[in-house]
C-alpha positions as CSV (number, residue, x, y, z in Angstrom):
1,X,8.8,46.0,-47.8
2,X,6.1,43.8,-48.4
3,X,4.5,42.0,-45.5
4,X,5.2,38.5,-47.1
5,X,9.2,39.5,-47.6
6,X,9.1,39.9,-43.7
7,X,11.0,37.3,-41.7
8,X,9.3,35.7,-39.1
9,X,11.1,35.1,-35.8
10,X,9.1,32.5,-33.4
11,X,8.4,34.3,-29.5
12,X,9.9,33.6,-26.9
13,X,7.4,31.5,-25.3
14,X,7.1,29.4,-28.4
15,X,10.5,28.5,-28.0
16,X,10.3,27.9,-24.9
17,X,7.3,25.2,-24.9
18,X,8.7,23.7,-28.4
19,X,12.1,22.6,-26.2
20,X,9.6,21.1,-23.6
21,X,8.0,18.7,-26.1
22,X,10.9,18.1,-28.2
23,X,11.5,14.9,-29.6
24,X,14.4,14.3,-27.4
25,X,12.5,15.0,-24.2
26,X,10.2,12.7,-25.3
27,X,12.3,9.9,-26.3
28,X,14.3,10.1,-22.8
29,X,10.9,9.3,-20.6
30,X,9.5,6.6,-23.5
31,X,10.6,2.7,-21.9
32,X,12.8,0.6,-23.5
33,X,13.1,-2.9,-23.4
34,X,16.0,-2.9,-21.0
35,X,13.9,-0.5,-18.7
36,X,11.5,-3.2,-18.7
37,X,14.2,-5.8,-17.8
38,X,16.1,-4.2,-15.2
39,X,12.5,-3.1,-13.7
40,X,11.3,-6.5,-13.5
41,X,14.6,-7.3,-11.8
42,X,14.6,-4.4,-9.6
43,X,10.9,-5.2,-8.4
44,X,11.7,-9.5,-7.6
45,X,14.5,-8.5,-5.8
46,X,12.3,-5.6,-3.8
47,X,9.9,-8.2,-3.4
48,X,12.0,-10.4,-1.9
49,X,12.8,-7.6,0.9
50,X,9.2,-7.5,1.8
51,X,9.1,-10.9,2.0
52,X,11.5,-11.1,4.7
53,X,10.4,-7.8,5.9
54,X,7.2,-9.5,6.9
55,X,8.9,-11.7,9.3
56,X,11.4,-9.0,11.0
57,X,8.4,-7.1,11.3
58,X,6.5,-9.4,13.0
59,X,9.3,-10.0,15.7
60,X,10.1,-6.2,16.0
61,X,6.4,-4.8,16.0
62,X,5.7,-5.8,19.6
63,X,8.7,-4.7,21.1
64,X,8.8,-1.5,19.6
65,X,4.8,-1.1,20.1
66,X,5.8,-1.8,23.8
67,X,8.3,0.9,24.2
68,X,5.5,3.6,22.8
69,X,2.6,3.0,21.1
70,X,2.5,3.8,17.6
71,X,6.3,3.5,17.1
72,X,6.3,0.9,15.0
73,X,5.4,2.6,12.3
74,X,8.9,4.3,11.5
75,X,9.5,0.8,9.9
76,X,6.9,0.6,7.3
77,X,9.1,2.4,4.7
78,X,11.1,-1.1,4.5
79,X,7.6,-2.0,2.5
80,X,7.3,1.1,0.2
81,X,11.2,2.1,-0.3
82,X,11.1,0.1,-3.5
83,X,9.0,3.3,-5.1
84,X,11.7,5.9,-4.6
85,X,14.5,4.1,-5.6
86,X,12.8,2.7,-8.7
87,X,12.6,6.7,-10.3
88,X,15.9,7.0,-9.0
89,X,17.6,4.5,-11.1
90,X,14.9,3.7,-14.3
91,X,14.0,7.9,-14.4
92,X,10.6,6.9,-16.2
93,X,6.5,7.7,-15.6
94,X,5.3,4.7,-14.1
95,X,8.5,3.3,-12.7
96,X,7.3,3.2,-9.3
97,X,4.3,1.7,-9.8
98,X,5.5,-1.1,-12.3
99,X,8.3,-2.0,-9.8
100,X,5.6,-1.8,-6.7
101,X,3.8,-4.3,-8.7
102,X,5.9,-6.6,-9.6
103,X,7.8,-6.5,-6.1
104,X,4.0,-7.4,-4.3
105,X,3.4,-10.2,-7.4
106,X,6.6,-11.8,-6.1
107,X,5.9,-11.1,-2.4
108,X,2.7,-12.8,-2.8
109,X,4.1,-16.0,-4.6
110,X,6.7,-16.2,-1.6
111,X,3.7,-16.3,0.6
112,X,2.7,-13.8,3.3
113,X,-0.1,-13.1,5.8
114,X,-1.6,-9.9,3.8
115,X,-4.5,-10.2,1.7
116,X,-4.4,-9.7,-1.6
117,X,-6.5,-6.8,-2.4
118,X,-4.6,-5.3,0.3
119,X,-1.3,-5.6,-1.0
120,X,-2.3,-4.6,-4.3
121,X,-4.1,-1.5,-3.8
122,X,-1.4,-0.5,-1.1
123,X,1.2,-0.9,-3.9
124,X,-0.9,0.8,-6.6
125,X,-1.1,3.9,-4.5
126,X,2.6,3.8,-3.2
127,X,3.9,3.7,-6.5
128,X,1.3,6.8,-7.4
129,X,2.6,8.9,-4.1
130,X,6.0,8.5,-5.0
131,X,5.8,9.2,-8.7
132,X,4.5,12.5,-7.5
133,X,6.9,14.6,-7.1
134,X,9.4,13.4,-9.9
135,X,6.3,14.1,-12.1
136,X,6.0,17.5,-11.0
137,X,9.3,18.2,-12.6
138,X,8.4,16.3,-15.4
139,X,10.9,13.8,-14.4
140,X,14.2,15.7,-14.8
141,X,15.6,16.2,-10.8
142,X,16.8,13.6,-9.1
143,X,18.6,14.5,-6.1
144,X,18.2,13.5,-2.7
145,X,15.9,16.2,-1.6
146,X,13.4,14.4,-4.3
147,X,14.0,11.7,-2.9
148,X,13.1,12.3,0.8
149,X,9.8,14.0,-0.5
150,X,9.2,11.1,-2.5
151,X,9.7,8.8,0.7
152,X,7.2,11.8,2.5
153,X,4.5,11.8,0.2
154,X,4.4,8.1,0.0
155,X,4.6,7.8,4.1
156,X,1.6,10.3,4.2
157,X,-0.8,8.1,2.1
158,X,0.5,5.4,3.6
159,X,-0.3,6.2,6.9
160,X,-3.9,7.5,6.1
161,X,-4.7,4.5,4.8
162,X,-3.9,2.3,7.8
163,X,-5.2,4.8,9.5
164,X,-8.4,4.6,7.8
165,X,-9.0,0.8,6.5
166,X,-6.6,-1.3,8.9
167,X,-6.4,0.9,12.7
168,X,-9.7,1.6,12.4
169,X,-9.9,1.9,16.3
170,X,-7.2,5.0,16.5
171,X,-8.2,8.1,15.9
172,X,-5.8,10.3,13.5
173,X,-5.6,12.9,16.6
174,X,-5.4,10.4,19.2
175,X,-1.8,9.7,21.0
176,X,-1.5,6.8,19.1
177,X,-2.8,8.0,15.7
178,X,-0.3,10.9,16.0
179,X,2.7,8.9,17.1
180,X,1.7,6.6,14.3
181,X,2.2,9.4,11.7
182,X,5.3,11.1,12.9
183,X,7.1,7.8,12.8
184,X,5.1,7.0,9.4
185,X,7.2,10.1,8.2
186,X,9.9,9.6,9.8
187,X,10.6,6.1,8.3
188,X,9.4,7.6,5.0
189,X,11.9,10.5,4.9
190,X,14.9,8.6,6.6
191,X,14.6,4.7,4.5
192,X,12.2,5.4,1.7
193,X,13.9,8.5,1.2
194,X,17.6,8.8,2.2
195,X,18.2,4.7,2.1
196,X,16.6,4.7,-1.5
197,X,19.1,7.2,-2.6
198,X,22.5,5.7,-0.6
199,X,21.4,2.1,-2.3
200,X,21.1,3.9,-5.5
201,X,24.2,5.1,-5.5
202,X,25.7,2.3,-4.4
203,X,23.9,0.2,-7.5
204,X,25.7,2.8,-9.4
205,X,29.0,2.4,-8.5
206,X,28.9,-1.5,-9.7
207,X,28.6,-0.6,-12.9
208,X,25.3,-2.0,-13.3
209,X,23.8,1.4,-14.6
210,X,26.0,2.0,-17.5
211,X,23.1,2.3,-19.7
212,X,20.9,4.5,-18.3
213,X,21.3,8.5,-17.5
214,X,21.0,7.3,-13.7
215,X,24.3,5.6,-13.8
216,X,26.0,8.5,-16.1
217,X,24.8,11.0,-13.5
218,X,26.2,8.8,-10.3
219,X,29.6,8.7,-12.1
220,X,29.6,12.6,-13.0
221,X,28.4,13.2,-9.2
222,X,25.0,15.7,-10.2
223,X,21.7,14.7,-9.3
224,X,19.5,16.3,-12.6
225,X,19.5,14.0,-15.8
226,X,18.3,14.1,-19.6
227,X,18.4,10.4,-20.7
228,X,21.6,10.1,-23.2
């Protein structure tokens, strides 16, 4: 048998990374207009939350900072949750950080005590945090163990950063630094995490996700999705 009458059977492995960059894998993480919309949506009303969170916050802060120093922190997650639960429910690269940004557009336009670069650049690197582990399974889990390491990794940076640009007199191994970062975690795992997936679900169950493989997957009751 000549060499050219041969059939030629692709390897394994060919197989394998020719289902990874199919055309339907592709198409299920590329945005769509209503992506966009509900997005947008999802970020004003997020923005809202921070809003209001500001002034909770301000109220709650001293107490809190009274009982032990540091404490507050387990809080801050009401100002980075938004991250989280955006991949949760839009299940696309950059959904965190477009919802972060439009949620601190329309927290700024409220009005609020932070700067601007400060709010920006904290939201830029909040949405990048969370995105990180939904992008290490190319964004195909979504349970709520991705979720509370969403909510960690985001805590993390966000922690650091005060840290490092706004407690600039607290040491990272100091009582208060350490405190600080336990309850940054904390607050990350327990609201940016857990909440973000509870709210999800609860979004879900309206109805209002009908057209997206989030809302399919909340009404079959799994947590790993391929867009429809």
């Amino acid at each position: 048998m000549s060499i050219s009458s041969k059939s030629k059977r692709p390897s394994s492995s060919s197989s394998s990374s020719s289902s990874l960059s199919s055309p339907g894998v592709a198409a299920s993480l590329r945005w769509r207009p209503v992506d966009i919309a509900v997005g947008s949506a999802l970020g004003v009303a997020c923005g809202v939350i921070f809003w209001g969170f500001n002034f909770a916050y301000s109220a709650l802060s001293p107490i809190l900072g009274g009982i032990l120093p540091g404490f507050a922190s387990i809080l801050h997650a009401f100002w980075y949750f938004s991250g989280p639960l955006a991949l949760l429910i839009i299940r696309k690269p950059g959904a965190a950080i477009y919802v972060n940004f439009i949620g601190s557009l329309a927290e700024m336009l409220f009005g609020n005590s932070f700067s601007f670069s400060f709010v920006f650049i904290s939201a830029a690197l909040q949405g990048v945090f969370s995105e990180l582990p939904f992008a290490v399974t190319r964004y195909r889990v979504f349970n709520p163990a991705i979720a509370v390491v969403s909510g960690a990794l985001t805590a993390i940076e966000y922690g650091l950063y005060l840290l490092f640009f706004q407690y600039q007199g607290v040491a990272l191994l100091s009582p208060r630094g350490v405190t600080h970062m336990v309850c940054e975690v904390l607050g990350g795992v327990l609201i940016a995490g857990l909440m973000s997936w509870a709210l999800y679900r609860a979004i879900a169950r309206t109805g209002a996700l009908e057209r997206f493989a989030s809302g399919h997957d909340a009404r079959r009751g799994v947590g790993n999705a391929e867009e429809a």
